[in-house]
C-alpha positions in Angstrom: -11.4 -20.6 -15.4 -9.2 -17.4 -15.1 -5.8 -17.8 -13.1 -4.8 -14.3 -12.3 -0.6 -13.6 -11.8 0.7 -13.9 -8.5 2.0 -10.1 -8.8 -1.9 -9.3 -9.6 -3.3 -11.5 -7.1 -1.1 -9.4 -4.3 -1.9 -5.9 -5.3 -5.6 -6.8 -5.2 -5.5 -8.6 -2.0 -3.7 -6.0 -0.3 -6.0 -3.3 -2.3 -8.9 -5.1 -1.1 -8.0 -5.8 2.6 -6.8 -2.2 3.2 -10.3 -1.2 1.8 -12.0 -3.3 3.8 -10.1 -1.5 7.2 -11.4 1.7 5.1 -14.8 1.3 4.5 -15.2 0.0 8.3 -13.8 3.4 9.3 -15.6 5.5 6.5 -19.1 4.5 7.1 -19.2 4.8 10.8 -16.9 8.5 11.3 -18.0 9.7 14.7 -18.4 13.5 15.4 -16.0 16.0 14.9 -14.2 13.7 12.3 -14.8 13.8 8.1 -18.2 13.7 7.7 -19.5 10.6 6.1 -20.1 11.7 2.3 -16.2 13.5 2.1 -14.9 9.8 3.3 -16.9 8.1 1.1 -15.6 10.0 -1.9 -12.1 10.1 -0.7 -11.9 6.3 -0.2 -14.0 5.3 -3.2 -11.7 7.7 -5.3 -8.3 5.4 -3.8 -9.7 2.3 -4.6 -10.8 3.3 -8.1 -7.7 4.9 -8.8 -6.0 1.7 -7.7 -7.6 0.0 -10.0 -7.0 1.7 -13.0 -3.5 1.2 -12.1 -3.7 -2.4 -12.0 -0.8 -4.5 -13.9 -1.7 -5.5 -17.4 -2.4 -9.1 -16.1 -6.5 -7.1 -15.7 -8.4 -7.3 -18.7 -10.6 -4.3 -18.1 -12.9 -6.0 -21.0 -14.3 -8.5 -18.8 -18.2 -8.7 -18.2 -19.5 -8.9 -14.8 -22.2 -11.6 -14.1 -24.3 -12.1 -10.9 -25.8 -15.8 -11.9 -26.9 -18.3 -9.1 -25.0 -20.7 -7.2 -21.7 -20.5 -5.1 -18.8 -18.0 -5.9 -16.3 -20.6 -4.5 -15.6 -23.8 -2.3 -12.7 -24.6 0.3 -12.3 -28.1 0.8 -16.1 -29.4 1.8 -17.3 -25.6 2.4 -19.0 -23.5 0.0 -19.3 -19.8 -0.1 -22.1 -19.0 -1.2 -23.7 -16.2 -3.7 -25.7 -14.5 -1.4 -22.7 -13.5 1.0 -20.5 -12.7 -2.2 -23.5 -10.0 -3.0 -23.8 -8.3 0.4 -19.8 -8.3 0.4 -19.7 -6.7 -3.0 -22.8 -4.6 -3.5 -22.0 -2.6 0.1 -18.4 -1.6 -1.1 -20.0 -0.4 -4.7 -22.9 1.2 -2.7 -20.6 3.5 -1.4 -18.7 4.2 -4.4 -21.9 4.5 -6.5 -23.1 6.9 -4.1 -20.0 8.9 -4.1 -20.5 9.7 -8.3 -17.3 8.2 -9.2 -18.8 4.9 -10.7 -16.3 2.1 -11.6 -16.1 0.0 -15.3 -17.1 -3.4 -16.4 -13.3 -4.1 -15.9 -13.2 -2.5 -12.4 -16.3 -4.1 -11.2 -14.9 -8.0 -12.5 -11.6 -6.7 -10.7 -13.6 -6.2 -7.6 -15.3 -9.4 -7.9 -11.7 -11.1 -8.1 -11.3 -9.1 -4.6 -14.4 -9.8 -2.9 -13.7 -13.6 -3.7 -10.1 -14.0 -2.4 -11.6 -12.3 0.6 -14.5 -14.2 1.4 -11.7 -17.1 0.9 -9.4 -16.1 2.7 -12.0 -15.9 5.7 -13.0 -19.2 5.2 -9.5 -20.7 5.0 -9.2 -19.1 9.0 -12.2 -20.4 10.2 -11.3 -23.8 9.1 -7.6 -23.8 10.8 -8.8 -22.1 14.0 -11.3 -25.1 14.1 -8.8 -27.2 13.4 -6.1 -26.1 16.3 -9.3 -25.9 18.5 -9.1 -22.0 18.9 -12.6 -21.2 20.0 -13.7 -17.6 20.4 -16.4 -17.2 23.3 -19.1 -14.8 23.3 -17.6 -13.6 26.5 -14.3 -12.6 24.5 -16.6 -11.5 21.3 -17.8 -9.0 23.4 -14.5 -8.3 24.7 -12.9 -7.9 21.7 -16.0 -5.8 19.9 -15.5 -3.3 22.9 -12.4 -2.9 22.2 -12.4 -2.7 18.7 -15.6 0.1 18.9 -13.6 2.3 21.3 -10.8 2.4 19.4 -12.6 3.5 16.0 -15.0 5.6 17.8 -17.7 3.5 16.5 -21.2 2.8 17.4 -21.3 -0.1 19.7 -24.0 -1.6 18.7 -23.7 -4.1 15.6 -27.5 -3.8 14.2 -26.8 -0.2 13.8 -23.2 -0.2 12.4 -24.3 -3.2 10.3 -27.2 -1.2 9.0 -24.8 2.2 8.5 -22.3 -0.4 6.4 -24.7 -1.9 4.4 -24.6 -5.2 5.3 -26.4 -8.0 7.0 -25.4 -7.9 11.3 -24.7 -12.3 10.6 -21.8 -10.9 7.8 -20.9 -8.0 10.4 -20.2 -10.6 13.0 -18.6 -13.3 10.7 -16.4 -10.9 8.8 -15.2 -9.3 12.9 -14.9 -12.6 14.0 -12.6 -13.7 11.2 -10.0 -10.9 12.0 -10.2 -11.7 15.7 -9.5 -15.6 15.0 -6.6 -14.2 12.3 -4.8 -12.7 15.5 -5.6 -15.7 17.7 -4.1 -18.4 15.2 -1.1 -15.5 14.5 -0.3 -16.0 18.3 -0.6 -19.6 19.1 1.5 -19.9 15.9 4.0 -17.3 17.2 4.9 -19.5 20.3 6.3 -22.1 18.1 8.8 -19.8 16.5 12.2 -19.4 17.7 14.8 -16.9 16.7 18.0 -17.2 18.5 21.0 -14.5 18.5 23.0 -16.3 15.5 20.2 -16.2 13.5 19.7 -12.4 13.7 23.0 -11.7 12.6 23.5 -13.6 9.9 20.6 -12.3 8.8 21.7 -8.5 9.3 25.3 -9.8 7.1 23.6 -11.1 4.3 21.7 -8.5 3.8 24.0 -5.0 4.6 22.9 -3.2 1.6 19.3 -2.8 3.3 20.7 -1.9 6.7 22.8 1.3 4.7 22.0 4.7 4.7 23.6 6.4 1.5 25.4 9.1 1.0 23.6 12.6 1.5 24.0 16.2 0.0 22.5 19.5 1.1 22.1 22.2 -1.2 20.2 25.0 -1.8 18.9 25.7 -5.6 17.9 28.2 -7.8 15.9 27.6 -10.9 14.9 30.0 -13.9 12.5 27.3 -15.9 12.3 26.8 -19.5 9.5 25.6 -20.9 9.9 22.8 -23.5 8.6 24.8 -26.5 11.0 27.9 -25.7 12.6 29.7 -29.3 16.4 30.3 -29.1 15.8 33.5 -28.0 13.4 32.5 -25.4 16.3 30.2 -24.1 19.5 32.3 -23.9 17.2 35.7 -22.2 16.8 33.4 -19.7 20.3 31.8 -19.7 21.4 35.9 -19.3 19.1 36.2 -16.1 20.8 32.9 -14.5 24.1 34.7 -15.1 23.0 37.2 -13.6 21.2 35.8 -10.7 25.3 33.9 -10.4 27.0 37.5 -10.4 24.9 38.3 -7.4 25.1 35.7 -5.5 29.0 35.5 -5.6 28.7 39.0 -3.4 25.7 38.6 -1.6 23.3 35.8 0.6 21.9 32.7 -1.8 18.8 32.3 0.1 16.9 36.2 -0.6 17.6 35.8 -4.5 16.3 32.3 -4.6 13.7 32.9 -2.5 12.8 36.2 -4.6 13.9 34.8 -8.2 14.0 30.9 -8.0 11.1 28.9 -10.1 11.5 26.4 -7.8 8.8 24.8 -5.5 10.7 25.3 -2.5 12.0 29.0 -3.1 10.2 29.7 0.2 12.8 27.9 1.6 15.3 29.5 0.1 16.1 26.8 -2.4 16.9 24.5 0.2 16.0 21.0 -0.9 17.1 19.1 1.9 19.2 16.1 2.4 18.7 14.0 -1.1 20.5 10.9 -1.2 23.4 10.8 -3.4 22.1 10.1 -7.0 19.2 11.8 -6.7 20.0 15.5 -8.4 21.0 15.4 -12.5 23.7 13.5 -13.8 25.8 16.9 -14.3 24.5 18.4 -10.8 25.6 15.7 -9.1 29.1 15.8 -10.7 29.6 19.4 -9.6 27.7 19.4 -6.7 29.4 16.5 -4.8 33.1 17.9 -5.9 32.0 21.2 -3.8 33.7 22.6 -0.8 31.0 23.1 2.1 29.7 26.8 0.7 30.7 26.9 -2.5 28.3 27.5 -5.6 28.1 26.2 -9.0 27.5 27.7 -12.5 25.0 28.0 -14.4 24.1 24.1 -15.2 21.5 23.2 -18.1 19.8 20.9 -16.9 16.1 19.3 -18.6 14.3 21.8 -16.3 15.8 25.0 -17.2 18.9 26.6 -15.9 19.9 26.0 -12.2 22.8 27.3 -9.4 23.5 25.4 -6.4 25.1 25.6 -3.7 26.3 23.3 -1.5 25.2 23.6 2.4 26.3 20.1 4.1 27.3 16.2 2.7 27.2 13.2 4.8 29.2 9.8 3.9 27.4 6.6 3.4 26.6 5.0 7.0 25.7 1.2 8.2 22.8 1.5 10.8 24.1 -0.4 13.8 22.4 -4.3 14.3 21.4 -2.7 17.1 19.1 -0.6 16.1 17.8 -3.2 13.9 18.0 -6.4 15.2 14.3 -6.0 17.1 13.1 -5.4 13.6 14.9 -8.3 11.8 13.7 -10.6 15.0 10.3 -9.7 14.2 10.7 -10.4 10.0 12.1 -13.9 10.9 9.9 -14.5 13.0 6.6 -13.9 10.7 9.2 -16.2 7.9 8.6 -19.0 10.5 4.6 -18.0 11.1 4.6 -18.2 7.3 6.2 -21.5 6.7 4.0 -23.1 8.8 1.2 -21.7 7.3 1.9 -22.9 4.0 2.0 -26.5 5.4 -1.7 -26.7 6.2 -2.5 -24.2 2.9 -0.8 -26.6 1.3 -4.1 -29.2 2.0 -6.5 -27.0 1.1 -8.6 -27.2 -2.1 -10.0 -24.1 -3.3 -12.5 -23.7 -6.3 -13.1 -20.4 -7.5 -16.6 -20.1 -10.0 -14.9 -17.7 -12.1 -15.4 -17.9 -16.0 -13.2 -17.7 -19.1 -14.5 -13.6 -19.3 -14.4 -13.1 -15.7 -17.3 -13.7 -15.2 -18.3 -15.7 -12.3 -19.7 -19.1 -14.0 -18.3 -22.7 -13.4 -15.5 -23.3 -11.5 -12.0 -25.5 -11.7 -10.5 -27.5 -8.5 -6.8 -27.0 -8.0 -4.8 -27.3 -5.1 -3.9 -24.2 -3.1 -0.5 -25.6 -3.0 0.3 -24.7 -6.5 -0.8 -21.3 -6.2 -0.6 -18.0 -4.3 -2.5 -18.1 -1.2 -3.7 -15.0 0.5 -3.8 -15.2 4.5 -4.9 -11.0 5.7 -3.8 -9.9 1.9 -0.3 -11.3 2.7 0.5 -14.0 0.0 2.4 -17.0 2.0 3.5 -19.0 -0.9 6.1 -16.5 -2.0 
């Protein structure tokens, strides 16, 4: 049985979720959007890419397996192999089809996803029978209207099921999980209660994320030096930045940088913007911030090359009012409440995930979901 790190686990489920949103979207573009293939690509490209850039907790040596029997089991339910295939094989359809491929290790990372999915769906449908939530096929049909317009989808599920790839049964299991998600979300949401006091004291104890830092304005110009540059190389160029600084001093910064800068955003003049203070070199940022409002610099080495600034505008450090915040912090404490009430009925759950000492999917271990990170919508509630 492989336990994969909690940092690991939250990366994929997040990775996966969002790619399931995705690959909803991607498969069924209406007209006078991407066309389908240039979607395909461009989505099976992120998710590939994302995995690649997986934490080192992946071994990308692991085999992939698709054996018989169940993939996992919460509490008394199992989930079984079949569903696991249609889940996985329509996601690698499309990024087969797009020619990027994926590896051994990317496809046993994608198994991990397609598991804690399929889970995590299962884990819903148990709680929303549990509080009784029942969704009607009079609010199905509701909901799936609403849902369709809003994508610009076909309407019907046989055909979007087919377009996806998958069975319409996993279509309509895998819609109705999100829409019970929301309901159990809301009927959890009434319990929660965030008064005044709590709001700020939240806002106090945590000032340093409610502080916008110091800003500086300047304008730039760069004469690059490539890493490999001879000594000669190097001071012919440090002899054009003087000179670029001698004609500056008696004429407008913005022409010569936009006619002699190296700098990406010479078409701007060599105006960078409002960069928060710490941002620039060590030794700009010593000049830079000591600058009256106008003034230039000299020639600084820096790792880039040889650069001249001049400063436009500053702007102290500021606290953003609780005011502007406080609908934002009511809403955080609000999900923290959501969240520990979540984890008490998680905390029953038993989940047994058939995955194998190579990562392969093979016999499974019980455990409690208690003692681990649990995934509700890719949002790990055991944090």
């Amino acid at each position: 049985m492989i336990f994969v790190k909690k940092t690991m686990m939250r990366c994929i489920s997040v990775l996966i979720a969002a790619f399931y949103g995705l690959f909803l979207l991607v498969a069924c573009t209406s007209n006078g959007q991407k066309n389908e293939k240039e979607s395909a690509v461009s989505t099976a490209w992120q998710l590939t890419n994302e995995l690649l850039k997986l934490p080192a907790e992946v071994d990308l040596n692991w085999e992939f397996s698709k054996d018989k029997g169940p993939v996992a089991r919460v509490n008394d339910v199992l989930i079984t192999r079949d569903l696991f295939n249609q889940e996985y094989d329509a996601i690698a359809r499309r990024i087969d089809g797009s020619g990027i491929g994926m590896s051994p290790g990317q496809k046993a990372a994608l198994t991990k996803n397609v598991v804690e999915r399929l889970i995590d769906r299962e884990i819903i449908s148990q709680q929303a029978e549990e509080l009784e939530i029942q969704l009607s096929n009079h609010e199905w049909q509701v909901q799936w209207i609403k849902y369709t317009r809003r994508l610009g989808v076909d309407k019907n599920p046989r055909n979007l099921a087919k377009k996806i790839g998958i069975s319409v049964d996993t279509l309509k299991q895998r819609f109705e999980a999100n829409v019970l998600r929301t309901m159990i979300f809301q009927r959890l949401a009434k319990g929660t209660k965030v008064t005044e006091a709590d709001i700020h004291k939240f806002y106090q104890e945590n000032l340093q994320y409610y502080t916008v830092p110091a800003q500086i304005r300047v304008r730039q110009i760069l004469i690059a030096v490539k890493p490999n540059a001879s000594r000669e190389e190097r001071a012919a160029l440090k002899a054009k930045a003087d000179e670029l600084l001698k004609i500056i001093k008696r004429t407008e910064f913005a022409p010569v940088a936009n006619k002699h800068s190296d700098g990406s955003n010479r078409q701007r003049g060599g105006d960078l913007g409002y960069v928060p203070q710490g941002t620039l070199p060590e030794k700009v940022e010593q000049v830079a911030w000591n600058l009256a409002k106008g003034a230039v610099t000299d020639v600084i080495q820096t790792p880039v090359g040889f650069q001249i600034f001049k400063k436009l505008d500053s702007k102290s450090a500021r606290q953003i009012p609780l005011l502007k915040v406080r609908k934002e912090i009511s809403n955080l404490l609000h999900h923290r409440q959501i969240d520990a009430q979540l984890t008490q009925w998680i905390d029953k759950s038993e989940i047994e995930r058939m995955l194998g000492n190579t990562g392969q999917l093979g016999d499974g271990q019980l455990y409690s979901a208690g003692n681990h990170g649990i995934y509700i919508g890719g949002v790990n509630v055991r944090q």
